[in-house]
Every structure is written in C-alpha cells, then in structure tokens.
N, C-alpha and C positions, 0 to 999 in steps of 0.2 A: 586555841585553834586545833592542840591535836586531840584534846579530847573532843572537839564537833567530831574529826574526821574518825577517829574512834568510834564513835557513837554510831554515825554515819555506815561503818563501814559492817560493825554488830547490828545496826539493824537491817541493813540487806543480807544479811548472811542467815539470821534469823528468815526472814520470809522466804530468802528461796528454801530452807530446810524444811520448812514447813507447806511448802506445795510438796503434792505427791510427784511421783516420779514420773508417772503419763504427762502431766503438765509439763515438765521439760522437756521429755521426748517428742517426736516428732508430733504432728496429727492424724491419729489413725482413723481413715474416711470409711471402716468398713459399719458393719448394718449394727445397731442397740439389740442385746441381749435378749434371746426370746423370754416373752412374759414367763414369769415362774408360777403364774396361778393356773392351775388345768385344766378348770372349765372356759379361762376369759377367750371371751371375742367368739363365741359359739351363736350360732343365731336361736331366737327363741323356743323356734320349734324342735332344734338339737337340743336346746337345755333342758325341754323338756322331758324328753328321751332319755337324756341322761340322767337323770336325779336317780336317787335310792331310794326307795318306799317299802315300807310294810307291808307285807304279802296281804293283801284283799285292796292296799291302797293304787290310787288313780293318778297320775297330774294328766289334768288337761288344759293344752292352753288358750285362752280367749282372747287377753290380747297382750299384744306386745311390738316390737317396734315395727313402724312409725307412731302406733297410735297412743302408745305408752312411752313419754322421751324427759329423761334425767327423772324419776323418778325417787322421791325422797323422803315419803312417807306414804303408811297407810291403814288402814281400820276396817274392823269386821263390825257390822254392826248386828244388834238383837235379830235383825232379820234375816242374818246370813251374807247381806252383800258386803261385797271388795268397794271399798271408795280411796283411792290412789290420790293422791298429792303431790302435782309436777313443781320441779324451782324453776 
C-alpha cells in the first residue's frame, strides 16, 4: 500500500512539474500576441502595394478575396494564364 501511495504521490508531482507555469497561474484574459508575420492580414490590393519587384517589374492585381478563397495551388500554363485551385 505505500508504495501505490508512493507512486501515487511521484506521479502528480511529476505532471504538475511538467505544466508550465502560466497553467498554474491565474488565467490571463488579456488579447493573443500580435501575428509575427509582417505582411498577414493585409488586404489584397495592400499586398499588392507592398511586394518588392525588380525595377521595370509590375504586380497587378486581378483577383483576390472573395473571388479567390483558401487557395491551395496553382499553374501557369503554355499560354501564360493563372488557373488557381480552391480546397
């Protein structure tokens, strides 16, 4: 019986060690960490403003959201067009 309560007693001590320390502490209700990616959440006509191009280079943009939504591939073909592939 004292080694159950042994075992018992190394195994909770074990998982609380092994939560981080926020988990024990209170619950902090404040706002999730701004995104660390620079361009996310730009709308399409900023993104495309913002890119970097080679000096004589263009972006222009044709389409983009709503008309273009979760986009997840896509191909240029011999003729020059864009064919996108939604999931």
């Amino acid at each position: 019986m004292k080694s159950l309560v042994k075992w018992l007693v190394a195994s909770v001590l074990f998982v609380l060690f092994q939560l981080s320390p926020t988990c024990l502490l209170a619950q902090d209700n404040s706002a999730p960490p701004a995104d660390v990616i620079k361009f996310a959440g730009l709308s399409p006509e900023q993104a495309a403003k913002e890119m970097t191009l080679p000096p004589g280079f263009k972006a222009t943009l044709f389409a983009g959201e709503p008309d273009v939504a979760q986009p997840i591939a896509f191909c240029i073909d011999d003729r020059g067009r864009l064919w996108v592939a939604e999931g």
